[in-house]
C-alpha positions, 0 to 999 in steps of 0.5 A: 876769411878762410873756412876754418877761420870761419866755422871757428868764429861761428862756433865762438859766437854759438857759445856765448849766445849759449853762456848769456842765454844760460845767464839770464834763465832765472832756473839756471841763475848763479846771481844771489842778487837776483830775487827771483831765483828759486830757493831750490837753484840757490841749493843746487848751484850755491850752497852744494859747493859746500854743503853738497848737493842733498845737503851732505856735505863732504868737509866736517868744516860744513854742517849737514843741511839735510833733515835739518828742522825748517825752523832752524834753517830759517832762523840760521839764514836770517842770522847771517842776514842780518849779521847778528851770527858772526862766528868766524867759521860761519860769517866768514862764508855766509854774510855775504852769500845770505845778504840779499836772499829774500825771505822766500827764498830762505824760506824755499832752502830751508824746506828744501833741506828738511825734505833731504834725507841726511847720511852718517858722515862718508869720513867720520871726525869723532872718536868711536872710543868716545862714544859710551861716555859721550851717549852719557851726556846726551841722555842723563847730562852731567849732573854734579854740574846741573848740566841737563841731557841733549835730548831734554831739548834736541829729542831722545834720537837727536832730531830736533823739533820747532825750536831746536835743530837736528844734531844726530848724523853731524859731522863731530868736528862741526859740533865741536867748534860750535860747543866752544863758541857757545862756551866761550863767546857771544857769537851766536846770540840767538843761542843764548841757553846753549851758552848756559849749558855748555859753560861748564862742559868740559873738553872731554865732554864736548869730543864725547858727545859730538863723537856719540852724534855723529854715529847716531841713527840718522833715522828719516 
């Protein structure tokens, strides 16, 4: 074997001592079957492919994680889990990413992402001409249809609480398509009252106040 063949070989041979060593740090794991990740090395190698690395994620496909409440996120992943979450848009990507978390883990990503500091969306979906009419909704509801205000349940800026989750700074679109499947299907049965509220929403209502939220303040 001539020198180069050899230095060649030696070289191939570092970098998949390097490739396997890099496999078997559980701080460096990619193995979603593997317990003993850390919730935090799922957020950065897993989830940041679509929800970005601070929980801002660049696609309107894929909600803003950041600042969102513990609770929620722990309520959402369980959900997926378990797959009682089955909207296309979520249990399409998500049944089989959350199928072995562990709690701790779930736990571990859900505080990870409320002690992220969310961003107004870099590319904004909403509609700025919607804004007033939308802001409308959110603080006084749509009274001639008993439709109460967002902030009854989400807070006066949108930051939610124990029970339910931020919406200020979400991308519109999100909001969109998450209204619709509370309005018109059983896909999100841990989000029953929402499916109440939302029933008789109007289109015009629903791009209004996704529109409003995501140009809110995004506060903390």
């Amino acid at each position: 074997m001539t020198c180069a063949r050899r230095t060649a070989a030696l070289f191939a041979a570092l970098l998949i001592a390097v490739a396997e060593a890099g496999c078997s740090n559980v701080e460096r794991s990619r193995d979603l079957a593997n317990t003993s990740v850390p919730g935090k090395v799922l957020a950065l190698q897993i989830c940041s492919n679509c929800h970005g690395v601070d929980g801002n994620s660049e696609s309107p496909n894929f909600p803003n994680l950041a600042g969102q409440t513990e609770h929620y996120v722990i309520e959402q992943l369980s959900s997926f889990r378990k797959h009682s979450r089955i909207d296309p848009a979520g249990f399409e990507y998500m049944w089989g990413l959350s199928r072995h978390l562990t709690d701790e883990q779930i736990k571990a990503l859900a505080a990870y992402y409320a002690g992220q500091k969310i961003r107004t969306p870099n590319r904004p979906t909403g509609r700025p001409e919607l804004r007033d009419a939308g802001k409308a909704v959110f603080a006084g509801g749509v009274p001639e249809k008993n439709i109460p205000p967002c902030a009854t349940c989400h807070g006066a800026d949108g930051l939610g609480n124990e029970q339910f989750p931020r919406i200020a700074g979400q991308h519109a679109d999100y909001l969109v398509k998450q209204l619709v499947v509370f309005q018109r299907t059983d896909e999100r049965p841990e989000g029953a009252i929402m499916k109440v509220i939302a029933h008789d929403l109007t289109r015009d209502n629903i791009d209004s106040v996704a529109s409003h939220l995501e140009s809110m303040p995004v506060g903390k």
